[in-house]
C-alpha positions as CSV (number, residue, x, y, z in Angstrom):
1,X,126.3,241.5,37.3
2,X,123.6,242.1,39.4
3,X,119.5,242.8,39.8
4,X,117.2,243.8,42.6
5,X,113.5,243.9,43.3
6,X,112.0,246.1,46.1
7,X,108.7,245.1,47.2
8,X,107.5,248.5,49.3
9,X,104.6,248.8,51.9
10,X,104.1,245.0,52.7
11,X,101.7,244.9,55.2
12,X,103.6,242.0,58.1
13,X,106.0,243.3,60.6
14,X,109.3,243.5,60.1
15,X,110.4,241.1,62.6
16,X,108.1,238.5,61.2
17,X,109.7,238.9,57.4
18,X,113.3,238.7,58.6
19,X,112.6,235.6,60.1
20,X,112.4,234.1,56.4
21,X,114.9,236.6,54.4
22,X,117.5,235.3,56.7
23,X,116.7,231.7,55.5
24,X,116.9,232.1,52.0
25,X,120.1,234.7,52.4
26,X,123.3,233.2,50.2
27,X,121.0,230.2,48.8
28,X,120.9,229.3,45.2
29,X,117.6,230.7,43.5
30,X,116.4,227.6,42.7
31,X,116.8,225.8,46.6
32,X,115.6,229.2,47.8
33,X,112.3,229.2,45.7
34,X,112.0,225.2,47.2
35,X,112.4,226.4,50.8
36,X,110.0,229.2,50.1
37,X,107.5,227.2,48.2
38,X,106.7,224.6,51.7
39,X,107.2,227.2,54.5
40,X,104.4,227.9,56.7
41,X,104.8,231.1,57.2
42,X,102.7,234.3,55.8
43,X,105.6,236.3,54.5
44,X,107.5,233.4,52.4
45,X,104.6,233.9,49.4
46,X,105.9,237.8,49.0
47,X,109.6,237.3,49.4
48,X,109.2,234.0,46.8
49,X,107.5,237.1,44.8
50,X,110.1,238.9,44.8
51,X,112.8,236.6,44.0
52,X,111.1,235.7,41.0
53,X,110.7,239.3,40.3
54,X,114.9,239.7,41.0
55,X,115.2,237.0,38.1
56,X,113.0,238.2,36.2
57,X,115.0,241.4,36.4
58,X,118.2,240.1,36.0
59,X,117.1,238.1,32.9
60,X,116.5,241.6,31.2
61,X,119.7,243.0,31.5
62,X,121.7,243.4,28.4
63,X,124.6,241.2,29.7
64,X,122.6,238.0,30.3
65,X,122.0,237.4,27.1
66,X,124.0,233.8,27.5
67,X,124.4,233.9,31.4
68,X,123.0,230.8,33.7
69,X,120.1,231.9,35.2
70,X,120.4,228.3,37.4
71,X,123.6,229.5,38.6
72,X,121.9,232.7,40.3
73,X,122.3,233.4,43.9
74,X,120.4,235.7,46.7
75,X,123.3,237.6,47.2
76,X,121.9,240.2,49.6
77,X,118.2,240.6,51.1
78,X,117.3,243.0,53.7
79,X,113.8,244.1,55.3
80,X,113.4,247.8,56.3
81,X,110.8,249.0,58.3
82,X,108.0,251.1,56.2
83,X,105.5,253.6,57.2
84,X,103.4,252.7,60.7
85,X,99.9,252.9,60.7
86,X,98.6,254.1,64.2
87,X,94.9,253.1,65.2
88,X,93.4,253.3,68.4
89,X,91.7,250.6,71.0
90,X,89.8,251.8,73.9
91,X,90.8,250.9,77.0
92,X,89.1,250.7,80.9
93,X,88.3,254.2,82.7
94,X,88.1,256.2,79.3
95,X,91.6,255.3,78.1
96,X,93.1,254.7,74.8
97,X,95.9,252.5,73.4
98,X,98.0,252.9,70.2
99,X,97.8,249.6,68.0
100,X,100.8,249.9,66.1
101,X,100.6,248.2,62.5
102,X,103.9,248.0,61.4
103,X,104.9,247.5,57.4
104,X,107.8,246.3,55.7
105,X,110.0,247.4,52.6
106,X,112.3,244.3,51.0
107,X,115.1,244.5,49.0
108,X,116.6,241.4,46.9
109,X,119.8,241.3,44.9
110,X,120.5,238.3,42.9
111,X,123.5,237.8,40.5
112,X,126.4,235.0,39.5
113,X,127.9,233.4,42.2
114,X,131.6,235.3,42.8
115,X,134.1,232.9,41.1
116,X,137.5,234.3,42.7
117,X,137.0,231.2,45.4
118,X,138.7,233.0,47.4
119,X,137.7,233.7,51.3
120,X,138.6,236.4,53.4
């Protein structure tokens, strides 16, 4: 049993958001929200977001009725590239530069931690 939350059009770079979805990948909820919470960087505020908003999802699905919501786990998170707004600097001798302002789409599934304890 899983949920996801896409947050869409997140204006930080790609780059800079994968930096703190691959910290929180495969955590508990709980120790991910903690990690979250203290870093420093811009992009942890909209990825704790969005974990809450996974949970918050998963809570509502008819077959959680008695599940452990502190056993939930970030089982997958990725971070897409969105749309790229293109602006314009000028530049020496009449020239122009593009200014590239990149944005972001992130997915996050939570759900129960597999119980097979078996590894591959």
């Amino acid at each position: 049993m899983e949920a996801k939350a896409i947050c869409r059009n997140l204006r930080i770079a790609p780059r800079k958001v994968r930096l703190v979805a691959d910290l929180v990948r495969g955590m508990r909820v709980n120790e991910a929200l903690v990690q979250l919470q203290f870093n420093l960087k811009r992009s942890a505020t909209p990825v704790s977001k969005l974990v809450r908003s996974a949970v918050a999802n998963y809570k509502q699905l008819p077959d959680a009725t008695g599940a452990d919501i502190d056993g939930l786990v970030i089982k997958a998170i990725w971070v897409d590239e969105g749309p790229t707004a293109r602006r314009f600097m000028p530049r020496a001798q009449g020239r122009a530069t593009t200014i590239r302002k990149r944005s972001s789409h992130i997915t996050v599934v939570v759900g129960q931690k597999d119980s097979s304890g078996a590894e591959a």
